[in-house]
N, CA, C and O atoms as a DFTB+ gen file, in Angstrom:
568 C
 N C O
     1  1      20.740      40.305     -43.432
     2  2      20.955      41.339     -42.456
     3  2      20.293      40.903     -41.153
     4  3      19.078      40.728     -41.058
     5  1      21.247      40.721     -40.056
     6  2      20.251      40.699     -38.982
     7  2      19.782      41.581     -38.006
     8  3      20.368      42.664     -38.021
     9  1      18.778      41.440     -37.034
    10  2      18.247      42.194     -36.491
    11  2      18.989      43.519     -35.632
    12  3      18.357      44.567     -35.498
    13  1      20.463      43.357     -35.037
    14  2      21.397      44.263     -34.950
    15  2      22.097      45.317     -36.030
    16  3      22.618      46.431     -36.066
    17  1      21.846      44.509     -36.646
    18  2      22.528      45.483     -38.155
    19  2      20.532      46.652     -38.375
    20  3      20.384      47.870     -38.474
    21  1      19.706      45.787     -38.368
    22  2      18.520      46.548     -38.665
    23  2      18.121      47.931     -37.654
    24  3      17.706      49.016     -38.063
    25  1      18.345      47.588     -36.420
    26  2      18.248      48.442     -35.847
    27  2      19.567      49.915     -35.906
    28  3      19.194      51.088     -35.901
    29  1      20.773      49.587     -35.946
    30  2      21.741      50.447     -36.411
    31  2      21.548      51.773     -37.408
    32  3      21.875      52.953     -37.287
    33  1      20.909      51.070     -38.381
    34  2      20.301      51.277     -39.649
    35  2      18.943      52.927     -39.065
    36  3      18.750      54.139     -39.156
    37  1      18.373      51.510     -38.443
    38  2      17.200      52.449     -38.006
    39  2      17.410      54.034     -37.063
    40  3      16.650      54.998     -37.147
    41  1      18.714      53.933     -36.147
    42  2      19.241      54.673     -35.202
    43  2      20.007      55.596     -36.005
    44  3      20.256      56.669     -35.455
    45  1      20.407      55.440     -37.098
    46  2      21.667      56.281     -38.054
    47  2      20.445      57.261     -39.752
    48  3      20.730      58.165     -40.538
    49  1      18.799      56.147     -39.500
    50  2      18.606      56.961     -40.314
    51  2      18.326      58.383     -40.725
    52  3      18.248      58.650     -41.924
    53  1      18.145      59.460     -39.661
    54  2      18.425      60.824     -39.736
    55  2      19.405      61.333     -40.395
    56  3      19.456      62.268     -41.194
    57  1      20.491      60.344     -39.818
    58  2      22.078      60.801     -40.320
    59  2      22.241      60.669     -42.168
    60  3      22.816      61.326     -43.036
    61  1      21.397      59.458     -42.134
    62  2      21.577      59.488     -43.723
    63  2      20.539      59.922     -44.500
    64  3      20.643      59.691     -45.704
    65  1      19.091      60.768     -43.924
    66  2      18.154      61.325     -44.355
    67  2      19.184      62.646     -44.461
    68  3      19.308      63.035     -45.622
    69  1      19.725      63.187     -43.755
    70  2      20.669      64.288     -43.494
    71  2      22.184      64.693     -44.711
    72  3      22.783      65.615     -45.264
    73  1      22.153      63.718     -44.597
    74  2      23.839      63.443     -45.738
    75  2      22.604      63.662     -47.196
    76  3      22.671      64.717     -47.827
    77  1      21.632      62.675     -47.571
    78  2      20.853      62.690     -48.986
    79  2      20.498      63.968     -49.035
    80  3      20.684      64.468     -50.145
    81  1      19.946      64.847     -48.034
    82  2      19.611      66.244     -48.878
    83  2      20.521      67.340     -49.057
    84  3      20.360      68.280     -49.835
    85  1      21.744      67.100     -48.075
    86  2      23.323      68.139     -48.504
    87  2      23.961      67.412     -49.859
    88  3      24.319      67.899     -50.931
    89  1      23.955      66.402     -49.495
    90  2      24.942      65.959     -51.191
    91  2      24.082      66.757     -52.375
    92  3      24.766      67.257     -53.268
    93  1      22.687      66.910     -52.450
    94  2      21.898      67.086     -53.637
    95  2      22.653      68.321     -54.297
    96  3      23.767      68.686     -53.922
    97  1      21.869      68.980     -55.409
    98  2      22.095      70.051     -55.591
    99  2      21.379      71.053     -55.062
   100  3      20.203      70.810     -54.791
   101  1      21.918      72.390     -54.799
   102  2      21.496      73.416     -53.650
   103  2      20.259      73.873     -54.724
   104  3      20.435      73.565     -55.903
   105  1      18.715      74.771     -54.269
   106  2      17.877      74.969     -54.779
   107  2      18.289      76.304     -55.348
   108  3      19.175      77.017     -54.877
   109  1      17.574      76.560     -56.382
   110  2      18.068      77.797     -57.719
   111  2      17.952      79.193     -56.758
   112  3      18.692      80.148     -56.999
   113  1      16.824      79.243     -55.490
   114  2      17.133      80.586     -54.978
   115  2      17.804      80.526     -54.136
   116  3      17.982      81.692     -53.784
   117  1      18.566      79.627     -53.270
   118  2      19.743      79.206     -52.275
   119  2      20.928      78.574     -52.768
   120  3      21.222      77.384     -52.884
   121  1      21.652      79.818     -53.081
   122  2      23.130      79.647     -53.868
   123  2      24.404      79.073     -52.915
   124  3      25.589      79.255     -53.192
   125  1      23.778      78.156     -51.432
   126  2      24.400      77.957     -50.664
   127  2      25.550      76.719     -51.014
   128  3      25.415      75.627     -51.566
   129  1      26.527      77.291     -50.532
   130  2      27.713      75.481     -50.537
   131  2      27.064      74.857     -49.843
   132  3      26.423      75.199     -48.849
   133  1      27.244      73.422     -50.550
   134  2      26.616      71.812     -49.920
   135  2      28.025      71.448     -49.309
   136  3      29.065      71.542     -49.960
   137  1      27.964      71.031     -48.021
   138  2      29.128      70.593     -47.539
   139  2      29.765      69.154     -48.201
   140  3      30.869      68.703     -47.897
   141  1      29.027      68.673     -48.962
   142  2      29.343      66.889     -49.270
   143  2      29.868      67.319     -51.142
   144  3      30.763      66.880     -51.864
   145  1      28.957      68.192     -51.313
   146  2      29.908      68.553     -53.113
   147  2      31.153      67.458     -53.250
   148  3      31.189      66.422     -53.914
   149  1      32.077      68.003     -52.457
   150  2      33.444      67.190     -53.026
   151  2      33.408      65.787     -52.620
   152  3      34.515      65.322     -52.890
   153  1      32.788      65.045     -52.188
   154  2      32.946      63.525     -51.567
   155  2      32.170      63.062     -53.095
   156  3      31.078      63.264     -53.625
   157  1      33.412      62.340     -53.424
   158  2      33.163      61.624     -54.416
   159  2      34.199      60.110     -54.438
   160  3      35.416      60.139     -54.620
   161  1      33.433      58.925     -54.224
   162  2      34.031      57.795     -53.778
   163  2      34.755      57.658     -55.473
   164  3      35.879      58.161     -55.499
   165  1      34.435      57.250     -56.428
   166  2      34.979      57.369     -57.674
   167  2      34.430      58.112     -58.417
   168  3      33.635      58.955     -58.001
   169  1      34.789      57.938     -59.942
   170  2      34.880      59.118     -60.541
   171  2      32.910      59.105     -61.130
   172  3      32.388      60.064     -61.699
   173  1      32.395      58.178     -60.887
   174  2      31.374      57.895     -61.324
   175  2      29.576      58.072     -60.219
   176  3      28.417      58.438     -60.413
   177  1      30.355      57.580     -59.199
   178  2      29.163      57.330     -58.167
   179  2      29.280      58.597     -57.110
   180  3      30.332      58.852     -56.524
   181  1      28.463      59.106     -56.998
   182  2      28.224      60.607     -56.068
   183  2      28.129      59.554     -54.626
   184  3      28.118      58.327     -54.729
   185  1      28.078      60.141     -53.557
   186  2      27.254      59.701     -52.004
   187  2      25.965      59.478     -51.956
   188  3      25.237      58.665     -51.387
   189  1      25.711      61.118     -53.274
   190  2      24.218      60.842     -52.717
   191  2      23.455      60.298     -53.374
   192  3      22.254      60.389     -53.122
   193  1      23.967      59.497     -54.513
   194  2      23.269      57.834     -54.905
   195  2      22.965      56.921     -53.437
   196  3      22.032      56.319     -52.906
   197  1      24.247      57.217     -53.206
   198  2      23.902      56.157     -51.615
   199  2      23.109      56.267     -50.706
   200  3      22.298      55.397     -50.388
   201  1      23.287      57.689     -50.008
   202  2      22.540      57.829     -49.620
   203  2      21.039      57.877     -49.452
   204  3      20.303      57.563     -48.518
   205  1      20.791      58.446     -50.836
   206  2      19.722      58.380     -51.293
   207  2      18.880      56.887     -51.280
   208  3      17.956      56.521     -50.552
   209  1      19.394      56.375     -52.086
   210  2      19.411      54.668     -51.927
   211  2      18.793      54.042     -50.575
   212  3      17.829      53.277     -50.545
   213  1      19.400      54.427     -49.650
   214  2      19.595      53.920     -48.173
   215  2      18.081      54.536     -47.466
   216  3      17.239      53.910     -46.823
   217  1      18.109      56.223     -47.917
   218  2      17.006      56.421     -47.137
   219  2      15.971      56.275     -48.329
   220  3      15.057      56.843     -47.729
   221  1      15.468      55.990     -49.417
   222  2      14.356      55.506     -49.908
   223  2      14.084      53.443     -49.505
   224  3      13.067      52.750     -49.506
   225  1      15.317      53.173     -49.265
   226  2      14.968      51.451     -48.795
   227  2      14.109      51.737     -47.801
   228  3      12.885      51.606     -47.808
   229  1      14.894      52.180     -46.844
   230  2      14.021      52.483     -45.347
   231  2      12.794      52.540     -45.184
   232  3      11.892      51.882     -44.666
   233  1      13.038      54.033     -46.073
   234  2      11.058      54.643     -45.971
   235  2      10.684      53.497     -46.873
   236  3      10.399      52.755     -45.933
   237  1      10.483      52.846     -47.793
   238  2      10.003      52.163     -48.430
   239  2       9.439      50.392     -47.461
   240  3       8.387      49.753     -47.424
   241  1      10.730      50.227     -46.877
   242  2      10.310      49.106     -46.257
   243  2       9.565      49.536     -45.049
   244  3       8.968      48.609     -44.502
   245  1       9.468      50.457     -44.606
   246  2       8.246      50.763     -43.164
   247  2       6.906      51.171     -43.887
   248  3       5.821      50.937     -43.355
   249  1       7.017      51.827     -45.190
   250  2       5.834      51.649     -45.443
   251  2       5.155      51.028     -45.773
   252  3       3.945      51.251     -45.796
   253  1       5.954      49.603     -46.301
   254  2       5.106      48.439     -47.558
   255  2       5.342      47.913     -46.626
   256  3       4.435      48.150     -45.828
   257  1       6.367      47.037     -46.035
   258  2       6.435      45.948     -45.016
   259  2       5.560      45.755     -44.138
   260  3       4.901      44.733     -43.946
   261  1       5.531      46.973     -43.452
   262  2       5.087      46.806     -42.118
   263  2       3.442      47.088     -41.561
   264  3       2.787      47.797     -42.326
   265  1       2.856      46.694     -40.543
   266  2       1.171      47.261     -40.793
   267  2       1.265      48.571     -39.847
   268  3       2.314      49.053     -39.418
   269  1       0.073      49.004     -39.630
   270  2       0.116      50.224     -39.315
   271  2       0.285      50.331     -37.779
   272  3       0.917      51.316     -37.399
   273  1      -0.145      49.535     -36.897
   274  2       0.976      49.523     -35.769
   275  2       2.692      49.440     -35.267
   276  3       3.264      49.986     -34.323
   277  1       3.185      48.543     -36.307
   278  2       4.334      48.437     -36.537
   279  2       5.031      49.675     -36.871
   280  3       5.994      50.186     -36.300
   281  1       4.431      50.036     -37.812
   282  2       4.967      50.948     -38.486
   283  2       4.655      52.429     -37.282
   284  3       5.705      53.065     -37.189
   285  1       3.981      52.800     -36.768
   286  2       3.869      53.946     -35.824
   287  2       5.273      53.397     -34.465
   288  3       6.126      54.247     -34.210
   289  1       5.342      52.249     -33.858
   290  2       6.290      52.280     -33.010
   291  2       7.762      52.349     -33.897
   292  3       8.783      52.791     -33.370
   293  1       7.735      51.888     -35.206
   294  2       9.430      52.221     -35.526
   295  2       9.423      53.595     -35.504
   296  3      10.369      53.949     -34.800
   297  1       8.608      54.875     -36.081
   298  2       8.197      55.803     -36.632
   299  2       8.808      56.353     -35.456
   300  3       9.996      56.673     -35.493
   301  1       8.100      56.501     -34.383
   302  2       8.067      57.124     -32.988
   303  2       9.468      57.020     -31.981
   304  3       9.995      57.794     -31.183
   305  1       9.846      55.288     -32.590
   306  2      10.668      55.354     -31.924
   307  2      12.768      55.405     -32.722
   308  3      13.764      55.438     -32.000
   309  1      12.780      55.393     -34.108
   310  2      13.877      56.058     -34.284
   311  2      13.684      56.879     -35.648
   312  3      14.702      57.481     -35.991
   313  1      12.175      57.071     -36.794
   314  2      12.448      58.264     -37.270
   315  2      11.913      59.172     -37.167
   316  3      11.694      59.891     -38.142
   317  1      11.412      59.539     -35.658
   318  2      10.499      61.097     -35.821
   319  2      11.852      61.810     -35.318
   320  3      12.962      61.283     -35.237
   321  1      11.567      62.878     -35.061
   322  2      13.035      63.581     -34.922
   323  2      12.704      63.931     -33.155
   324  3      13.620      64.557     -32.622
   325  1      11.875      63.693     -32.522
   326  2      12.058      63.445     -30.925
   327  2      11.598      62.184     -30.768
   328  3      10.502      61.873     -30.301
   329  1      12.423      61.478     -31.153
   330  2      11.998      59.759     -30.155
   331  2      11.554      59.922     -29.181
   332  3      11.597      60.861     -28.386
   333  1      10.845      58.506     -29.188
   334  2      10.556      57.760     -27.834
   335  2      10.510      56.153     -27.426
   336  3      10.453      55.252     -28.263
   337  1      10.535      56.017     -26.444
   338  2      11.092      54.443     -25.668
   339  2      10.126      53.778     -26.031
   340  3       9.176      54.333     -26.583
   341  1      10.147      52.387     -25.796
   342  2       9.021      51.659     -26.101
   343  2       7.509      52.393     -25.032
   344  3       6.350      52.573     -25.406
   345  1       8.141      52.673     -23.647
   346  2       7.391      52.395     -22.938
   347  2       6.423      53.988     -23.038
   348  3       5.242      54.263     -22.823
   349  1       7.284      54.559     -23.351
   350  2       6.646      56.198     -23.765
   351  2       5.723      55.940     -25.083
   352  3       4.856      56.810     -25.007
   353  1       5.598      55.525     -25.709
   354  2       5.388      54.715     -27.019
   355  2       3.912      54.028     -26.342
   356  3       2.804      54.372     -26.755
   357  1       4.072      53.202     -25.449
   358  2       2.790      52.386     -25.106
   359  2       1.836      53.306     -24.055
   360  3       0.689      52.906     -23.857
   361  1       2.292      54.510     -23.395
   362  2       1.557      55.121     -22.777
   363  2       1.125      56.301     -23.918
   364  3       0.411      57.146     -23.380
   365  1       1.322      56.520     -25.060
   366  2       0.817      57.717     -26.376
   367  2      -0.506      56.552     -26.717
   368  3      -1.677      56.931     -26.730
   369  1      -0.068      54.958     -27.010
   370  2      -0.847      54.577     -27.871
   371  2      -1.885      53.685     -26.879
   372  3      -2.735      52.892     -27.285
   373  1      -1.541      54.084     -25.228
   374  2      -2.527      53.691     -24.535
   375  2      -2.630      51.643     -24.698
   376  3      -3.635      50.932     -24.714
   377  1      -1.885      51.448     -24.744
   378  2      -1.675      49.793     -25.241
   379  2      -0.247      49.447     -24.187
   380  3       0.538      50.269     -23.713
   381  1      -0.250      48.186     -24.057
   382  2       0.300      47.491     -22.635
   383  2       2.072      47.561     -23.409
   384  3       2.400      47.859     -24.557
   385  1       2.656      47.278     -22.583
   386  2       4.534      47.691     -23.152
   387  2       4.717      46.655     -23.592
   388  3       5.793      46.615     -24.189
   389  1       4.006      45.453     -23.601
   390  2       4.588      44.032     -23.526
   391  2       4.249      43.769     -25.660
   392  3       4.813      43.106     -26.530
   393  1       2.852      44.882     -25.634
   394  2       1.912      44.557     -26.855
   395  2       3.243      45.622     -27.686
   396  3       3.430      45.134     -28.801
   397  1       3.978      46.617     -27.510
   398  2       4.420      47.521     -28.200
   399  2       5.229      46.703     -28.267
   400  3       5.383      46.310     -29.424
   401  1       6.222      45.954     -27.119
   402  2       7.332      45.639     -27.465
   403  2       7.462      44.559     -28.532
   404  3       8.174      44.556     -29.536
   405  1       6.426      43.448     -27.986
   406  2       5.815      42.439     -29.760
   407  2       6.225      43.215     -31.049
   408  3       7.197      43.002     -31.774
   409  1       5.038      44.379     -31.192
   410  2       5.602      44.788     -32.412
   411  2       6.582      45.685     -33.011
   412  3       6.502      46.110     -34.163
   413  1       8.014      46.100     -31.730
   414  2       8.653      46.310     -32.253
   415  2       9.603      44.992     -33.208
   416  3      10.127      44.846     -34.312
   417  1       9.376      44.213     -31.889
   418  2      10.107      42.988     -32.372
   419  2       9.771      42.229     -33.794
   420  3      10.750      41.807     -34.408
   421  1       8.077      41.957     -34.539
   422  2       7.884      41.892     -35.500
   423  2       8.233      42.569     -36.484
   424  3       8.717      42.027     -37.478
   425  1       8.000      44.255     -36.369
   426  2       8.862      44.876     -37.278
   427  2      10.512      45.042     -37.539
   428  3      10.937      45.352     -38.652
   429  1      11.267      44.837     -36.561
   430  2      12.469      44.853     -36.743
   431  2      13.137      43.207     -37.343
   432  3      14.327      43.024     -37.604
   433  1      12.187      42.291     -37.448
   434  2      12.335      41.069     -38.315
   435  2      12.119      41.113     -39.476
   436  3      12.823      40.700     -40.397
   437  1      10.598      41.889     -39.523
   438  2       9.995      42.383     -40.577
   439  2      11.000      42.930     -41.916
   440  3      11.060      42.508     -43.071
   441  1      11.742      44.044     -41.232
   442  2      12.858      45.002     -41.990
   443  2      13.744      44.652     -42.103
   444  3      14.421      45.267     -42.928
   445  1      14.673      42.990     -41.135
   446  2      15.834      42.633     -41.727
   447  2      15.405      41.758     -42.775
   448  3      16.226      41.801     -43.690
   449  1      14.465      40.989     -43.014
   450  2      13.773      40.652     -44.272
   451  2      14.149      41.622     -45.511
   452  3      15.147      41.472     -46.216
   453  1      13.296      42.520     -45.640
   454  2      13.156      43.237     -46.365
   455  2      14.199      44.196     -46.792
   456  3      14.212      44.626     -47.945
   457  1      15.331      44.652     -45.647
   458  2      16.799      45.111     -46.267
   459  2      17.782      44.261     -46.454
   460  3      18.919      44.619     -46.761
   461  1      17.344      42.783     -46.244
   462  2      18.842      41.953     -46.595
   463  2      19.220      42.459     -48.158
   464  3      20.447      42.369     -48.215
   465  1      18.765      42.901     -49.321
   466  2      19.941      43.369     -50.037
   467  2      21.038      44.313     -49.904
   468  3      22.109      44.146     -50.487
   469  1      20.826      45.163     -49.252
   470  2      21.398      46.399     -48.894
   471  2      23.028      45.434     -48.355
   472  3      23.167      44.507     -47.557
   473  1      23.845      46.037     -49.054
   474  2      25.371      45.602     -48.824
   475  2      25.948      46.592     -47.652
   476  3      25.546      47.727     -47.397
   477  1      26.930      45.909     -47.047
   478  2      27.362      46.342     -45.708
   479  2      28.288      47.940     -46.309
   480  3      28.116      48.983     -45.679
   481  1      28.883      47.920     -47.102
   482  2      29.271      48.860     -47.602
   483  2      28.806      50.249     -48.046
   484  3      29.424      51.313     -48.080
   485  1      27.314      49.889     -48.436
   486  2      26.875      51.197     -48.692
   487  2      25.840      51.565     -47.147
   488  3      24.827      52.264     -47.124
   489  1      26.238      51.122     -46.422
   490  2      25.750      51.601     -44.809
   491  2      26.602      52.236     -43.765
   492  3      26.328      52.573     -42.613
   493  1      27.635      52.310     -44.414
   494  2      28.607      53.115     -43.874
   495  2      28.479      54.981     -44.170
   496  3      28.350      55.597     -45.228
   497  1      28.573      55.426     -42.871
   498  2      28.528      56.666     -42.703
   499  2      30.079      57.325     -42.854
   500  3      30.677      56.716     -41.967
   501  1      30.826      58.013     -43.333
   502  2      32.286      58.422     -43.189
   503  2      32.105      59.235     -41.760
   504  3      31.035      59.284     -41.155
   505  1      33.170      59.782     -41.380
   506  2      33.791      60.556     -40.808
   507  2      34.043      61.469     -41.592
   508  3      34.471      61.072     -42.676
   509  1      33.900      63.059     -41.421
   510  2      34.255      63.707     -42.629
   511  2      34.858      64.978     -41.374
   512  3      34.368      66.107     -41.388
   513  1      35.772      64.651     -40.518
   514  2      36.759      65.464     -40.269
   515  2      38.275      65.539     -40.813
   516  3      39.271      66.089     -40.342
   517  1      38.087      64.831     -41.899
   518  2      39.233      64.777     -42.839
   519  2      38.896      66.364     -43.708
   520  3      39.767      66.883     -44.405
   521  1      37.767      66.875     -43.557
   522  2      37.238      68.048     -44.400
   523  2      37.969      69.458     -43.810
   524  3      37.976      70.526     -44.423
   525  1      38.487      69.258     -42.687
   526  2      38.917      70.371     -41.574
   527  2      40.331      70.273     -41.382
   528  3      41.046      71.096     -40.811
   529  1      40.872      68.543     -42.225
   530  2      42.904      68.783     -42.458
   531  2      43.437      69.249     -43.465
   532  3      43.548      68.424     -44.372
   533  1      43.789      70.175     -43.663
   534  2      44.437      70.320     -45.207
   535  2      45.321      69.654     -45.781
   536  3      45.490      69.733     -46.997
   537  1      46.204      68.703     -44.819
   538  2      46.629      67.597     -45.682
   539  2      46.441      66.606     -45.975
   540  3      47.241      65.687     -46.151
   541  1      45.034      66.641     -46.106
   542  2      44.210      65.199     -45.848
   543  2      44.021      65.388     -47.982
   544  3      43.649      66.340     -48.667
   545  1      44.437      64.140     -48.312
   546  2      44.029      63.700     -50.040
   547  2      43.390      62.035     -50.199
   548  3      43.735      60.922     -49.803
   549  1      42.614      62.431     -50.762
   550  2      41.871      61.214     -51.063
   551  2      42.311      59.677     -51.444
   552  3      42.704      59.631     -52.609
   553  1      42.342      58.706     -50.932
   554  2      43.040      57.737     -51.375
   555  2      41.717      56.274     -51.807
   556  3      40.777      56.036     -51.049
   557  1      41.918      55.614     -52.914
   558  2      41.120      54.960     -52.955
   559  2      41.275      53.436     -52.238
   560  3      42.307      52.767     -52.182
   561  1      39.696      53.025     -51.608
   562  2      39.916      51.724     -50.965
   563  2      40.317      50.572     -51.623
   564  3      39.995      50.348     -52.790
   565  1      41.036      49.785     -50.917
   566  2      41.662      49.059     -51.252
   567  2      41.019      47.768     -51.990
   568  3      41.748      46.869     -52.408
């Protein structure tokens, strides 16, 4: 995986922290519909294997991979839920832009290391405005 694919990853992981807790099952006192229920790629594998999958690699590789500077600029800068720039980033941690930008750059080497298993396939996000055609039927990939 290289460092473009890592960062992608990093920019989309909300989206797939987001998809892993709707696919789940809804909690026993919230009898709410999960919008992802019916997405089922075959008859065997749910999404939110995948998903799931995808966002435990993540968190897993920022926490073991990376040291604890590293790990605060990926943190800050694509999974807290208000980002920030490198340079917003080096004026919080009071440290020069040049020193943040180093370790973004170590960590985002760091993590294509550490997610090269992850297959291009299960990093795909759908489109799920097929959910809003009614003549939309499932067809399997080819």
């Amino acid at each position: 995986m290289d460092n473009n694919q890592v960062t992608e990853l990093l920019k989309n992981f909300r989206s797939y922290e987001y998809a892993a807790m709707m696919c789940g099952e809804p909690p026993e006192v919230e009898r709410q519909p999960m919008i992802y229920m019916e997405r089922m790629r075959n008859l065997t594998t749910w999404d939110q294997q995948r998903y799931n999958r995808i966002v435990k690699l993540i968190r897993g590789a920022v926490d073991y991979v990376l040291n604890d500077d590293q790990r605060t600029v990926i943190m800050r800068k694509y999974l807290d839920r208000n980002t920030l720039t490198l340079k917003e980033i080096a004026v919080l941690l009071h440290k020069d832009r040049t020193t943040v930008g180093r370790w973004h750059t170590e960590a985002i080497n760091s993590l294509a290391k550490a997610l090269h298993p992850m297959a291009e396939e299960e990093r795909e996000i759908n489109n799920f405005d097929h959910m809003f055609d009614r003549n939309w039927t499932f067809k399997e990939p080819a």
